[in-house]
C-alpha positions, 0 to 999 in steps of 0.5 A, a space after each residue: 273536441 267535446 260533442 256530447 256530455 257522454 263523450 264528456 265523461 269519456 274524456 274525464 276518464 281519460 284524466 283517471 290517476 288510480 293512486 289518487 283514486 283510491 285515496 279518495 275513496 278512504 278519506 271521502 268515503 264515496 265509490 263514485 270516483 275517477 281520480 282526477 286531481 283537483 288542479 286539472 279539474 279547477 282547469 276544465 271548470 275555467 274553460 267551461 266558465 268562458 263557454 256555454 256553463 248553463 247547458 253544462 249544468 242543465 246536462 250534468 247528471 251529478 252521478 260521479 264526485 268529479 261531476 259534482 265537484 265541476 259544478 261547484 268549482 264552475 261557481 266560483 269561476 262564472 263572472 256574474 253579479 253576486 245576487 245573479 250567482 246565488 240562485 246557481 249556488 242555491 241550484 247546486 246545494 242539494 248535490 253537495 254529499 261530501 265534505 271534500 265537495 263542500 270545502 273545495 266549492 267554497 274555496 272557490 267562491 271567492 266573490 263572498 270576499 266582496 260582497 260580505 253583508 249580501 253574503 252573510 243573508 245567504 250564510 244565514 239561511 244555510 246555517 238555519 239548513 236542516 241539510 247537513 252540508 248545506 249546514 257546513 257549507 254555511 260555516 266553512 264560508 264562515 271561516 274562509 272569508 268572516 273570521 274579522 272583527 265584524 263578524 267575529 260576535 256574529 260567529 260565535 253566536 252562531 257557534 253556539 246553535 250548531 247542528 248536532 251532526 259530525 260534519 257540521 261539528 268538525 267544521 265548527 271545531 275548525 272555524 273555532 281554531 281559526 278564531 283562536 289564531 286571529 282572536 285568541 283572548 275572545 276564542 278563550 272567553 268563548 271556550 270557558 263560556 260556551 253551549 258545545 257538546 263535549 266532542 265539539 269543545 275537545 275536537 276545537 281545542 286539538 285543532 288550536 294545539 295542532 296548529 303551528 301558529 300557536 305557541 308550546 306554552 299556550 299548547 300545554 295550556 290548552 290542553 289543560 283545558 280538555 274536557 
């Protein structure tokens, strides 16, 4: 039984797997890792979600990456209203330091599934962000849960006032892969037409060849089409 939030981060130590430590820290780029893995981790944000969540967050110091992740999976398990959740999301956008905590908070922010015309206000004002996570926070929503025929305009003209960070472009790039899987004639028309810096347009189209889901043939085609 946990008493104290310090006893709290003793006990997350206790979780340390040095392998996956040190992986971490190559590929996040960041020094503040215990090395717990992402499904134990998505446990204790379950349990924290069924108990008091608000005295959690109002404790967390954000110093460590597990302690930023909790708090972003904790969103996505807290059962509230989506205009109840928002302002907590909101809270915790500022902590956001890295794309791994960006990409595995929405992940989990599943409620965006329901709710996309309230979700697509929000979305707005994270891609209009001068922050450069909250910026990719923004398009990774978008390409979780917008890539349909709905949205789809809505993503490209969003693609083309992108802000010109690597993160930012990196997710752009992956959004446009995704767009390519379920529209591939209006990806192409958007790629022969489009505002993107040439590090963004190659970077989208290796993401498209890369993916298994496209055939050989529209590979080699693609690849004719690199800057």
């Amino acid at each position: 039984m946990i008493y104290t939030y310090d006893d709290f981060i003793k006990y997350l130590y206790t979780l340390e797997d040095i392998k996956y430590r040190d992986f971490n820290k190559k590929i996040i780029l960041k020094d503040n890792i215990i090395g717990i893995r992402t499904d134990k981790l998505k446990y204790i944000a379950r349990l924290i979600s069924k108990n008091d969540y608000n005295k959690f967050i109002a404790l967390n110091k954000h110093k460590l990456y597990e302690e930023n992740l909790l708090h972003g999976l904790l969103l996505g398990y807290i059962k509230l209203d989506f205009n109840e959740l928002i302002p907590l999301i909101d809270k915790f956008l500022p902590f956001i330091d890295n794309w791994a905590i960006c990409d595995l908070t929405v992940s989990n922010l599943k409620i965006f599934k329901n709710n996309k015309e309230l979700g697509l206000k929000e979305i707005k004002k994270y891609l209009k962000n001068s922050n450069t996570w909250i910026n990719r926070f923004g398009y990774v929503l978008l390409l979780n849960y917008y890539v349909e025929d709905k949205y789809i305009d809505f993503i490209f003209k969003s693609i083309n006032n992108y802000k010109d960070e690597y993160y930012v472009k990196m997710a752009i790039s992956w959004l446009i892969s995704i767009c390519y899987i379920k529209y591939k004639d209006k990806t192409l028309e958007f790629l022969k037409n489009n505002k993107l810096d040439k590090f963004t347009y190659n970077k989208s189209i290796q993401k498209i060849i890369e993916s298994s889901r496209v055939s050989i043939d529209e590979k080699n085609m693609l690849r004719t089409m690199k800057k």
